[in-house]
VEXROMI-428666 format. One line per field, with one value per atom (N, C-alpha, C): atom name; x, y, z. Coordinates in Angstrom, 3 decimals. Atoms other than C-alpha are relative to their C-alpha. Example, Ala and Ser with C-alpha at 12.3 -4.5 7.8 and 13.67 -1.06 7.14 Angstrom:
BEGIN
site N/CA/C/N/CA/C
east 0.890/12.300/0.900/-0.820/13.670/-0.770
north -1.190/-4.500/1.200/-1.190/-1.060/1.090
up 0.000/7.800/0.000/-0.060/7.140/0.730
//
This chain:
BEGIN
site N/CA/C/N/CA/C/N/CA/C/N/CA/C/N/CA/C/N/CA/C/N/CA/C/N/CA/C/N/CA/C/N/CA/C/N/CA/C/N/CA/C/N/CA/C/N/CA/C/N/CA/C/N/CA/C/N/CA/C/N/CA/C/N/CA/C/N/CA/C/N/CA/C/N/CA/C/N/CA/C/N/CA/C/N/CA/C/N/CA/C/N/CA/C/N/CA/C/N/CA/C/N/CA/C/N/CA/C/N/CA/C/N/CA/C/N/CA/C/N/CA/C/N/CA/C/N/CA/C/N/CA/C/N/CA/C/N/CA/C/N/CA/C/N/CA/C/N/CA/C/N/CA/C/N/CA/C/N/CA/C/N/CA/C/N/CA/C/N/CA/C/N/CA/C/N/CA/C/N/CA/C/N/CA/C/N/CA/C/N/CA/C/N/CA/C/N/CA/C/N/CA/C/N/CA/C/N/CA/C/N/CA/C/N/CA/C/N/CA/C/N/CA/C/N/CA/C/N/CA/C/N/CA/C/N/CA/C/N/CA/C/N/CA/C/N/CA/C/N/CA/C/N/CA/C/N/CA/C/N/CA/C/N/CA/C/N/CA/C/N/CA/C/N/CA/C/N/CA/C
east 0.022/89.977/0.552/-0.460/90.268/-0.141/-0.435/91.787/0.941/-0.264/91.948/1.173/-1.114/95.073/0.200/0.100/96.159/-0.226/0.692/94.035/1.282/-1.159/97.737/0.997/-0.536/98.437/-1.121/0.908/95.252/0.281/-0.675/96.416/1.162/-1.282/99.636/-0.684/0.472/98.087/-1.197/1.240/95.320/1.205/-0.263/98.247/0.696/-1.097/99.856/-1.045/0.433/98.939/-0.761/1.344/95.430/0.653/-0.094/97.432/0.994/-0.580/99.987/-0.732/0.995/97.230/-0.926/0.570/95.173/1.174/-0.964/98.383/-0.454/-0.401/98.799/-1.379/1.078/95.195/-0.456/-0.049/95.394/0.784/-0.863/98.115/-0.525/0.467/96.526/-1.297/1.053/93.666/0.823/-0.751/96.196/0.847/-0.784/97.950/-0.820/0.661/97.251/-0.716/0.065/95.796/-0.431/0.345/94.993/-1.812/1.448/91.579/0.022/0.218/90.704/-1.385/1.456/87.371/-0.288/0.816/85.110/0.662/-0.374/86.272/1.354/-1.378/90.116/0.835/-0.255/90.715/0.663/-0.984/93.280/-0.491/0.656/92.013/1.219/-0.522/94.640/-0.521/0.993/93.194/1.477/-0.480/94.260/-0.935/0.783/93.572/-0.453/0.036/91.802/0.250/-0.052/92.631/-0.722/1.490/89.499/0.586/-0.558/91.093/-1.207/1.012/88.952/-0.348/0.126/89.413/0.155/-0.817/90.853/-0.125/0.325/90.749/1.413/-1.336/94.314/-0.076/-0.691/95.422/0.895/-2.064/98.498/-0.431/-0.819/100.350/0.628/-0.972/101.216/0.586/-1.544/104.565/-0.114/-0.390/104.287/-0.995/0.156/102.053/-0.678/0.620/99.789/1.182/-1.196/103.075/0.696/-0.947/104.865/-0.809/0.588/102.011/-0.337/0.110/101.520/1.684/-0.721/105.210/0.738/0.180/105.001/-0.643/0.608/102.489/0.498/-0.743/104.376/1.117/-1.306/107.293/-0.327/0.920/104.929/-0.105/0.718/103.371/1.196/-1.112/107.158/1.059/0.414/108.088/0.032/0.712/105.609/0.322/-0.478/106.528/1.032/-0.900/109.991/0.151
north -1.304/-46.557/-0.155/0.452/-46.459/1.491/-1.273/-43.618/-0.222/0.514/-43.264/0.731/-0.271/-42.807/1.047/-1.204/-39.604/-0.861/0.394/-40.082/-0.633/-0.177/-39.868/-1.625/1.788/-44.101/-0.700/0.337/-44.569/0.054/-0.269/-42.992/-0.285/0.992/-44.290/-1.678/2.073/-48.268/0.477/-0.222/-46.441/-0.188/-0.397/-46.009/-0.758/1.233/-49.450/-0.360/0.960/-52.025/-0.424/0.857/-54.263/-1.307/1.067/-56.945/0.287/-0.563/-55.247/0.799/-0.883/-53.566/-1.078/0.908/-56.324/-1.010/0.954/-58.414/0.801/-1.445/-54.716/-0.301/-0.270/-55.123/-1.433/1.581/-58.947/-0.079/-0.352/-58.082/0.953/-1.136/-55.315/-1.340/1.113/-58.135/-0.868/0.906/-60.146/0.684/-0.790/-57.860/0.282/-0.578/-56.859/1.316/-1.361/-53.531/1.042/-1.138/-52.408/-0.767/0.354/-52.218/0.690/-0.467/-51.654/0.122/-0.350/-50.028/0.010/-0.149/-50.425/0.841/-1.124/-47.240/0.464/-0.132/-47.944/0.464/-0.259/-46.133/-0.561/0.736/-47.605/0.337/-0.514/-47.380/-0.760/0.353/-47.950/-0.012/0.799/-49.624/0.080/-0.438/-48.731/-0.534/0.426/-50.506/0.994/-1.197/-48.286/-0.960/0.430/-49.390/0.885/-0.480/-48.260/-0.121/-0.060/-47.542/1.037/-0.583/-46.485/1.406/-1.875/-42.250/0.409/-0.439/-42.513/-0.794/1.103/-44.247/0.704/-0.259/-44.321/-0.765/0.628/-45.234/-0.342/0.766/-47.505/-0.651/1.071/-49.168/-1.312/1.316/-52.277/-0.726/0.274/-53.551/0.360/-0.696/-51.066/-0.632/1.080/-53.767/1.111/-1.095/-50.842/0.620/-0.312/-49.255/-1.223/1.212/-52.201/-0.223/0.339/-53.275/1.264/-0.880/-49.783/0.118/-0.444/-49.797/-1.062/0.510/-52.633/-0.333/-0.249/-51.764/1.078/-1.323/-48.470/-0.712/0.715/-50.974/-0.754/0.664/-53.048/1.170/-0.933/-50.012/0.522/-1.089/-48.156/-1.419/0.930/-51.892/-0.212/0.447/-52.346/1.323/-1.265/-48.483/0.176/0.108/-49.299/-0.207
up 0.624/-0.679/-1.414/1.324/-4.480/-0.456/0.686/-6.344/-1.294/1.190/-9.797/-0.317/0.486/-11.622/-1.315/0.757/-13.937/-1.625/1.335/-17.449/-1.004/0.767/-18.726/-0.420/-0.221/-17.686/-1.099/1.007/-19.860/-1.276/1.435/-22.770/-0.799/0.520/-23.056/-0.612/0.299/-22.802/-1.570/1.211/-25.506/-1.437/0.663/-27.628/-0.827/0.641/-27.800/-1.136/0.284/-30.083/0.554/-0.848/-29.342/0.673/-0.726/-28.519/1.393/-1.367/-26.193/0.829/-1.181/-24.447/0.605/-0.723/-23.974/1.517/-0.987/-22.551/1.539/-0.950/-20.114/0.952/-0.660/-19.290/0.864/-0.861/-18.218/1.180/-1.497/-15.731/0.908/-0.703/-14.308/0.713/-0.709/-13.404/0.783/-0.731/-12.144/1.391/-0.812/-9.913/1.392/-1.165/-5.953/-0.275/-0.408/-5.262/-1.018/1.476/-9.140/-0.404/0.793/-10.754/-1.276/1.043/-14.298/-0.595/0.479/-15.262/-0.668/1.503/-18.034/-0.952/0.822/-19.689/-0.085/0.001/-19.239/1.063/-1.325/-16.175/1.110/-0.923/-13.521/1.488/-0.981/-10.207/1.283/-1.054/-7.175/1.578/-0.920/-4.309/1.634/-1.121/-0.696/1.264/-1.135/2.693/0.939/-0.662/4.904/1.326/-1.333/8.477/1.103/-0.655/10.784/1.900/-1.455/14.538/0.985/-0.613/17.281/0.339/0.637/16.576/-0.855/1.577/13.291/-0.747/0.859/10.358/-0.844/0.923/8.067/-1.184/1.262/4.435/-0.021/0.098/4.643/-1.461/1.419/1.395/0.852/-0.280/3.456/-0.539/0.843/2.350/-1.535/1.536/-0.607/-1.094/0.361/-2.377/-1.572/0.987/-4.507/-0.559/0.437/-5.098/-1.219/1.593/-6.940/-0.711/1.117/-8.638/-1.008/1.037/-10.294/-0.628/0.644/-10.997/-1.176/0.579/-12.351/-1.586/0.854/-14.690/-0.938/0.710/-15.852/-0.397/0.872/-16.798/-0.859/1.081/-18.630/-1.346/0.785/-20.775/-0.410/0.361/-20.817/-1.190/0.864/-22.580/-1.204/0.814/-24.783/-1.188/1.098/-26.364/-0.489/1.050/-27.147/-1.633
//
């Protein structure tokens, strides 16, 4: 399950420097659970686990979690 992230994580990384955004945008490739779309867009990526009445969205061991907060310490950073 992939759900995109508020326009507002975009615009910040829009706002660095080309080279501190590129760095921002190389980690984001490198990272579990994150995707970065053509058009800048952050897309957080969620396992769906498929059970025989139900189907659930877990963060197993948080992994989408750190790597976005990761990325917001990157970008928070780079704006000092």
């Amino acid at each position: 399950l992939k759900i995109s992230i508020p326009r507002a994580l975009s615009e910040r990384m829009e706002r660095l420097p080309r080279e501190c955004r590129l760095s921002i945008e190389q980690r984001v490739h490198d990272l579990r659970r994150l995707e970065l779309t053509q058009d800048g867009n952050v897309l957080a990526c969620f396992p769906l686990i498929c059970r025989p009445y139900w189907n659930s969205v877990e963060d197993t061991n948080d992994e989408t979690a750190e790597s976005l907060h990761q990325v917001l310490q990157l970008i928070s950073f780079h704006e000092l």
